[in-house]
SERO-4910 file (N, C-alpha, C, O; in steps of 0.05 Angstrom, whole numbers):
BEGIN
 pado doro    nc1    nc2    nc3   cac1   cac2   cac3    cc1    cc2    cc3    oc1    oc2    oc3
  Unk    A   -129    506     97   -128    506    126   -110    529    134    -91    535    120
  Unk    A   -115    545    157    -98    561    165    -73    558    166    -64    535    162
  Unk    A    -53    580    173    -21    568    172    -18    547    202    -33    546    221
  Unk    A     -2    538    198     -1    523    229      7    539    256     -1    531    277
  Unk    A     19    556    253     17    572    267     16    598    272     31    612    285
  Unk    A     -6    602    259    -28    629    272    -36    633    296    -37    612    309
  Unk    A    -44    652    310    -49    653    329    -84    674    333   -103    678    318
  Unk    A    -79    679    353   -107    691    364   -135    674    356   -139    650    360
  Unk    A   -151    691    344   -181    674    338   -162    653    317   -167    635    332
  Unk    A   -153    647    307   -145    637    294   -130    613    290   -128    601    269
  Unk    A   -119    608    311    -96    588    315   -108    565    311   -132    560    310
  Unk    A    -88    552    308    -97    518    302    -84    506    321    -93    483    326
  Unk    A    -70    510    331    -52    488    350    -71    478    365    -88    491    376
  Unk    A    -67    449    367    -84    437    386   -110    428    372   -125    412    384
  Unk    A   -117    436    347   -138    435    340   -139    405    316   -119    396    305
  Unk    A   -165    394    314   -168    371    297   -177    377    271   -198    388    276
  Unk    A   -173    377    243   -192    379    227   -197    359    212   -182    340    209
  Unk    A   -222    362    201   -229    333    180   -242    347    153   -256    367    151
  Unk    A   -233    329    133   -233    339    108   -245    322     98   -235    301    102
  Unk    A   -271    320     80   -283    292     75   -291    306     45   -302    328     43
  Unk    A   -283    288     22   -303    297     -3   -338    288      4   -348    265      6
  Unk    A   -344    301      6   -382    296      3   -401    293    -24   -425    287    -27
  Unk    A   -380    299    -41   -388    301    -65   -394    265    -76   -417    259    -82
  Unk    A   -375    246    -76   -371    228    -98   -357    233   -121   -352    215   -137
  Unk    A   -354    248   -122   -346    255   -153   -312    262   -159   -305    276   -177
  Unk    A   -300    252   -144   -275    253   -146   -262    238   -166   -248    250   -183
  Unk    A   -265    215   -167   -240    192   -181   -265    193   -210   -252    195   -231
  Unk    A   -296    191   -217   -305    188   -236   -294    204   -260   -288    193   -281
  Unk    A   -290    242   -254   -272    257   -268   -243    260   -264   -229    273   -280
  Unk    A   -233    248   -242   -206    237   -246   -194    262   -230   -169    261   -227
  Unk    A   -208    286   -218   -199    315   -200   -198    301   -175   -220    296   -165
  Unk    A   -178    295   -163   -169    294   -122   -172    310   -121   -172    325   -140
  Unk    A   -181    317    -87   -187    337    -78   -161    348    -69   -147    332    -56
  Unk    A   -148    380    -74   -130    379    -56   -121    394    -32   -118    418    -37
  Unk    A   -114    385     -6   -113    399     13    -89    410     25    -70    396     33
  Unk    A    -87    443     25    -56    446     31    -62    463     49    -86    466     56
  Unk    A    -37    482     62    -38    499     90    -34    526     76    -26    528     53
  Unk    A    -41    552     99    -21    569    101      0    575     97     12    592     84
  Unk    A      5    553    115     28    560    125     41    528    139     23    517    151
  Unk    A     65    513    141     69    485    153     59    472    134     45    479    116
  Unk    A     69    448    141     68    423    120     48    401    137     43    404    161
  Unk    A     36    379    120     27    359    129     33    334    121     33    326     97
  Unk    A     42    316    150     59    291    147     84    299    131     91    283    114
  Unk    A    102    329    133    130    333    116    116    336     88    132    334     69
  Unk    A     87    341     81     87    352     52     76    374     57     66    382     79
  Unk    A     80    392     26     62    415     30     30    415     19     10    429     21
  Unk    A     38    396     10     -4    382      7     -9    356      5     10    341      8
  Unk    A    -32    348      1    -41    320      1    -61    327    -19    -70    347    -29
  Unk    A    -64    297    -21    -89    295    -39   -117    275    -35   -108    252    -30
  Unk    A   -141    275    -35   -158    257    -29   -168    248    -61   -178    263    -78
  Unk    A   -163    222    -63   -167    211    -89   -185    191    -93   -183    175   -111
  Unk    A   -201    191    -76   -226    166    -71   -246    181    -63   -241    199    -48
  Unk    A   -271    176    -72   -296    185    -70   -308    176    -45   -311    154    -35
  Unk    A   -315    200    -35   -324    202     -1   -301    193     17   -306    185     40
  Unk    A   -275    196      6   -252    196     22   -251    210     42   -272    222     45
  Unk    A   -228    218     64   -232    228     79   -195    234     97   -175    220     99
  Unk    A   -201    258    105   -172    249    121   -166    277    144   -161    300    139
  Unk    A   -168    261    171   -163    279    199   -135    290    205   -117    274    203
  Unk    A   -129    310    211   -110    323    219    -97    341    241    -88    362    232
  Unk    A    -95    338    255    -84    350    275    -54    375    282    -31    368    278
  Unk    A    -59    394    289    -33    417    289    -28    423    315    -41    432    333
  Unk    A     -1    416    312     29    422    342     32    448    347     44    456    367
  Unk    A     14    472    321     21    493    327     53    492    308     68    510    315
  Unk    A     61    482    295     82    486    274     73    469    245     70    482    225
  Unk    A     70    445    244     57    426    220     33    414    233     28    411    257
  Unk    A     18    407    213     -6    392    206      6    357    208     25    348    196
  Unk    A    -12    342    227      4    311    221    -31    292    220    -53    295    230
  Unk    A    -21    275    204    -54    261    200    -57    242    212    -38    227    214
  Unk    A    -81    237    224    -82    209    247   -101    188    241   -106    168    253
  Unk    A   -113    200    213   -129    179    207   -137    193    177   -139    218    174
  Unk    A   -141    172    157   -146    182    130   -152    153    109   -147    130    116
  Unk    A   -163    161     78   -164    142     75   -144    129     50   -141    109     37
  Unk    A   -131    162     54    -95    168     43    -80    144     55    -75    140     78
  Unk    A    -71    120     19    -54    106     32    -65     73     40    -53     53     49
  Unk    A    -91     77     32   -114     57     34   -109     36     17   -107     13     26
  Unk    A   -104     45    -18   -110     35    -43   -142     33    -42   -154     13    -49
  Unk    A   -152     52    -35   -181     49    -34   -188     53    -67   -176     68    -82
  Unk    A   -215     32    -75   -221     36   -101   -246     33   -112   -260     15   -102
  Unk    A   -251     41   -125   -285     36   -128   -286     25   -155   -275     36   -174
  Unk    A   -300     -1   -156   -298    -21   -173   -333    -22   -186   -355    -20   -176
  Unk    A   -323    -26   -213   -351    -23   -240   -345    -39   -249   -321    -41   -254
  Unk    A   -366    -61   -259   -364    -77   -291   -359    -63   -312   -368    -40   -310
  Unk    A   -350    -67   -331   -346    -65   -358   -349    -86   -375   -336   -107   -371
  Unk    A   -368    -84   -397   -367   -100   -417   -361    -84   -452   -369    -91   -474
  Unk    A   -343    -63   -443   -330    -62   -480   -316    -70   -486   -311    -94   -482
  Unk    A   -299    -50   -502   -264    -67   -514   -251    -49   -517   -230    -53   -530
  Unk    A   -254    -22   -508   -232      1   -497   -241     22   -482   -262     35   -486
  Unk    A   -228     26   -465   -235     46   -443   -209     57   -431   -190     42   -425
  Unk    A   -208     82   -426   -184     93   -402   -191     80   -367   -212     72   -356
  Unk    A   -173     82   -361   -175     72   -325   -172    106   -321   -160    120   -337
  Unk    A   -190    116   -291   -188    125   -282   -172    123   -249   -162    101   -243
  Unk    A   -172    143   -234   -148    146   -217   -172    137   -193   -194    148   -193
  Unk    A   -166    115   -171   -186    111   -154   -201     85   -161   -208     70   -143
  Unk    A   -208     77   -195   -219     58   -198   -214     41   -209   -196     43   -225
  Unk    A   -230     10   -206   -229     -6   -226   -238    -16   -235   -260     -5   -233
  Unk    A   -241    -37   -251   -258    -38   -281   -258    -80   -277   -236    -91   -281
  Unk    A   -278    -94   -272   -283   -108   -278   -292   -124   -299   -316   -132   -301
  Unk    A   -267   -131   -321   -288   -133   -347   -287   -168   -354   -271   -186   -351
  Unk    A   -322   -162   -369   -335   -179   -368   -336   -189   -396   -351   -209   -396
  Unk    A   -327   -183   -421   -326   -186   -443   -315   -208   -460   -291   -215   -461
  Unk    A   -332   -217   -470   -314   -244   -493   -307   -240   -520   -309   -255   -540
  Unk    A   -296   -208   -516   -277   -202   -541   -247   -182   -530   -245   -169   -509
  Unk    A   -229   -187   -551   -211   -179   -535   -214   -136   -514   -228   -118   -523
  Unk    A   -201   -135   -495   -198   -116   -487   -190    -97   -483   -195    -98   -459
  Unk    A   -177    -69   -487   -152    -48   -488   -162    -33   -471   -185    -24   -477
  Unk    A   -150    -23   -442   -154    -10   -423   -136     16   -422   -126     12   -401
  Unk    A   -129     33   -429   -111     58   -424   -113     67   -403   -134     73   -390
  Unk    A    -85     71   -396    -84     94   -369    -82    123   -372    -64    135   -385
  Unk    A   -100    135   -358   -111    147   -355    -71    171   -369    -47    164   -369
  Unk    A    -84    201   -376    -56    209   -387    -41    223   -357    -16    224   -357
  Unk    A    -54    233   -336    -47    249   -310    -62    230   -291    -83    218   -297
  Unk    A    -46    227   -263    -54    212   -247    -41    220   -221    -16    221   -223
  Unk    A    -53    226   -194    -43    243   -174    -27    212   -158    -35    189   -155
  Unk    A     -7    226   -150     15    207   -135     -3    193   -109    -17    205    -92
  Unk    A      3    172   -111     -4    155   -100    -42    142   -109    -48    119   -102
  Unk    A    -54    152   -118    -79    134   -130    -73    117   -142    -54    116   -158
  Unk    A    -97     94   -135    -88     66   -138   -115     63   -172   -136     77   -176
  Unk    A   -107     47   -185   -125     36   -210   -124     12   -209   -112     -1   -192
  Unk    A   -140      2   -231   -136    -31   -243   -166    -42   -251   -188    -32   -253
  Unk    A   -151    -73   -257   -173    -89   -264   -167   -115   -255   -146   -125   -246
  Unk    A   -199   -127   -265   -197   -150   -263   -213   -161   -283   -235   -151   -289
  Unk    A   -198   -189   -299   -206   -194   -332   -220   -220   -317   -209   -239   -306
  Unk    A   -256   -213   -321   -275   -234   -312   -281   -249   -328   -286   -273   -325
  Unk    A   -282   -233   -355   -289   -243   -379   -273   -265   -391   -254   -272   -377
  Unk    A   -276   -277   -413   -261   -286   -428   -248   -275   -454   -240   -286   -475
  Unk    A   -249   -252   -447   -228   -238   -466   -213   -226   -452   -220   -216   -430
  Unk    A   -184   -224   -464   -160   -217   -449   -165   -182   -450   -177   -168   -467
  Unk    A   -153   -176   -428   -139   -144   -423   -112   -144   -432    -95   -162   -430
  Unk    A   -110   -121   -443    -82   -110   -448    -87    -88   -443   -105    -76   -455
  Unk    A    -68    -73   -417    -59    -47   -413    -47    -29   -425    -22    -32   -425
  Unk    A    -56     -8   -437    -45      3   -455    -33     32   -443    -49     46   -430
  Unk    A     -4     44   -447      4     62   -444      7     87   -460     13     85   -484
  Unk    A      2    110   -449     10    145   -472     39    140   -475     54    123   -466
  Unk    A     41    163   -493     65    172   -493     83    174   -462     71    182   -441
  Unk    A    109    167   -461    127    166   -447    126    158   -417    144    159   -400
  Unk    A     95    146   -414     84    127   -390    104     99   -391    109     89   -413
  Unk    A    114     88   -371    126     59   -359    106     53   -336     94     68   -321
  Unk    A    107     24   -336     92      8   -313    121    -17   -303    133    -35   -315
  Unk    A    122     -7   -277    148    -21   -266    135    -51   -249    130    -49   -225
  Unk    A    132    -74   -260    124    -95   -254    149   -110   -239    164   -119   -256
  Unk    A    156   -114   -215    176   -128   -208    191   -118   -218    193    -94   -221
  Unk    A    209   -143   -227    243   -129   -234    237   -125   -273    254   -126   -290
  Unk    A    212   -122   -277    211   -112   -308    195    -92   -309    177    -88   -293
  Unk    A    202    -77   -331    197    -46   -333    175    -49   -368    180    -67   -385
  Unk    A    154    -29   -371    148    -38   -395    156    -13   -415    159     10   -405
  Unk    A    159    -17   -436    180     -6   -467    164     29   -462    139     28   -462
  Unk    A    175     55   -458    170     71   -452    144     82   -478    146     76   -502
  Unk    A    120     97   -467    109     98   -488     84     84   -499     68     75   -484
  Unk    A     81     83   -524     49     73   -534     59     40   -541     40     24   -544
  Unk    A     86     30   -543     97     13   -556    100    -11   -526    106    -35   -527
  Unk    A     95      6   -502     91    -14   -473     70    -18   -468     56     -1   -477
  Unk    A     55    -41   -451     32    -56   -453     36    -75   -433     58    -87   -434
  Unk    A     18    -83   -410     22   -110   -400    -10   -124   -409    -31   -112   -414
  Unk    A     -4   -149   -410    -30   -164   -424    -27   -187   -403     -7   -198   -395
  Unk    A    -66   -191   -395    -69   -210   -383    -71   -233   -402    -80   -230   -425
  Unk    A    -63   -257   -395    -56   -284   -410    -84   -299   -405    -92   -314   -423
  Unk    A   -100   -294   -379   -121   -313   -374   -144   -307   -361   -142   -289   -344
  Unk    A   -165   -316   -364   -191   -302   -344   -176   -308   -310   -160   -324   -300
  Unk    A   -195   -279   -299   -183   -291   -277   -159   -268   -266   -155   -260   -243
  Unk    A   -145   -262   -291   -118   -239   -276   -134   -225   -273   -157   -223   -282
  Unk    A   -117   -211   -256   -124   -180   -230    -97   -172   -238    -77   -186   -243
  Unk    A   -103   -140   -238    -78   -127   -233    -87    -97   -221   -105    -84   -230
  Unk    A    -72    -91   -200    -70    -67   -187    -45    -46   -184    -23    -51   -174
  Unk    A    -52    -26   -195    -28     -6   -190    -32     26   -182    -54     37   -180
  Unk    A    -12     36   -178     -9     62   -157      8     73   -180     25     61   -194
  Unk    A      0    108   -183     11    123   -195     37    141   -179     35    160   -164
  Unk    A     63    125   -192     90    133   -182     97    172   -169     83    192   -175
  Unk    A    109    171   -160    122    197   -148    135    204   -177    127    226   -185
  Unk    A    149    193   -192    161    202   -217    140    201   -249    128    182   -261
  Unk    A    141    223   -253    122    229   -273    119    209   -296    136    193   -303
  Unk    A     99    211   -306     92    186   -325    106    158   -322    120    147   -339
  Unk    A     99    146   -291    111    120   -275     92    106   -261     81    120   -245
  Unk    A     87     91   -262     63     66   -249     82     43   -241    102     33   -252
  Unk    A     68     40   -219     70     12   -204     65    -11   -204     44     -3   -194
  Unk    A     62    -36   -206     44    -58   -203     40    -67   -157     58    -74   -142
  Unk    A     24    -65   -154     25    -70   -129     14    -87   -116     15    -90    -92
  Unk    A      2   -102   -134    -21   -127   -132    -25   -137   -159    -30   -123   -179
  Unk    A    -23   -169   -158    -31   -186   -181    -38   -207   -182    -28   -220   -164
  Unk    A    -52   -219   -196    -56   -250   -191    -52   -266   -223    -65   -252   -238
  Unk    A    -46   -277   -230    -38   -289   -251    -17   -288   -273      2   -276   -264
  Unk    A    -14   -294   -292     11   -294   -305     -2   -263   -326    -25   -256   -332
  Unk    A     28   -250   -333     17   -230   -354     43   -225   -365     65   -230   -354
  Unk    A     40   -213   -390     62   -214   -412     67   -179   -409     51   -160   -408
  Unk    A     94   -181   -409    102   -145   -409    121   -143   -434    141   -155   -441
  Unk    A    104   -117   -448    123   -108   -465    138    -82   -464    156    -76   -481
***
């Protein structure tokens, strides 16, 4: 986008823009789209990111910063697939419904843009266990899991859900949604 404040044919002040992936194909290869300025910041950053397929996000300029008035930044928007194997990475944007009656190992994904939301939900009767890379933590409440390949949270029962958001601090996940009991290591 132009700087925020440019002027002549050029200027943005006053002006609306909208940024929409048209593609789909965002969260499947795990690339957000990303949108930055000239010049000025938006909402106090110097970029954003669109991390959901056919996402979208409006913006408006004071003529100094870019501020957004509608987007779908911030949503936990996610696009949800069955699965029936017994290992797979999570991608950034989606989640994985699995349907399997043998056990499960889900990895997160190794890069993940701040703030995209992941997860699952264990339909099946075989358990999920979340599996972490190297020097990845998942901060569940007031428990943290063992830094690394050696941390893991595991669903206990058909039925858990778990949802999380990729932290502002590098190799850091969230839990932000859950439903059932699960074991953290």
């Amino acid at each position: 986008m132009p700087a925020a404040s440019s002027t002549g044919a050029t200027a943005a002040k006053g002006k609306v823009y909208i940024i929409k992936d048209t593609s789909g194909a965002i969260t499947p290869s795990g690339n957000p789209t990303t949108i930055a300025t000239s010049g000025g910041n938006i909402d106090g950053q110097s970029s954003i990111l669109i991390t959901t397929n056919y996402g979208f996000v409006n913006v408006y300029c004071d003529g100094t910063n870019y501020f957004i008035t509608s987007s779908t930044i911030g949503m936990n928007m996610m696009n949800w697939s069955t699965y029936n194997g017994t290992a797979a990475t999570l991608q950034p944007g989606n989640g994985l419904i699995t349907s399997s009656s043998s056990a499960i190992t889900l990895t997160l994904p190794i890069s993940c843009p701040v703030g995209a939301v992941l997860g699952f939900e264990n339909a099946g009767t075989g358990l999920v266990t979340l599996a972490q890379n190297a020097s990845q933590t998942i901060r569940f409440g007031n428990q943290t899991t063992t830094a690394g390949t050696g941390g893991s949270i595991a669903a206990t029962s058909q039925g858990d859900f778990l949802k999380i958001v990729c932290s502002a601090s590098p190799n850091s996940y969230i839990v932000v949604g859950s439903q059932g009991n699960f074991t953290v290591v």
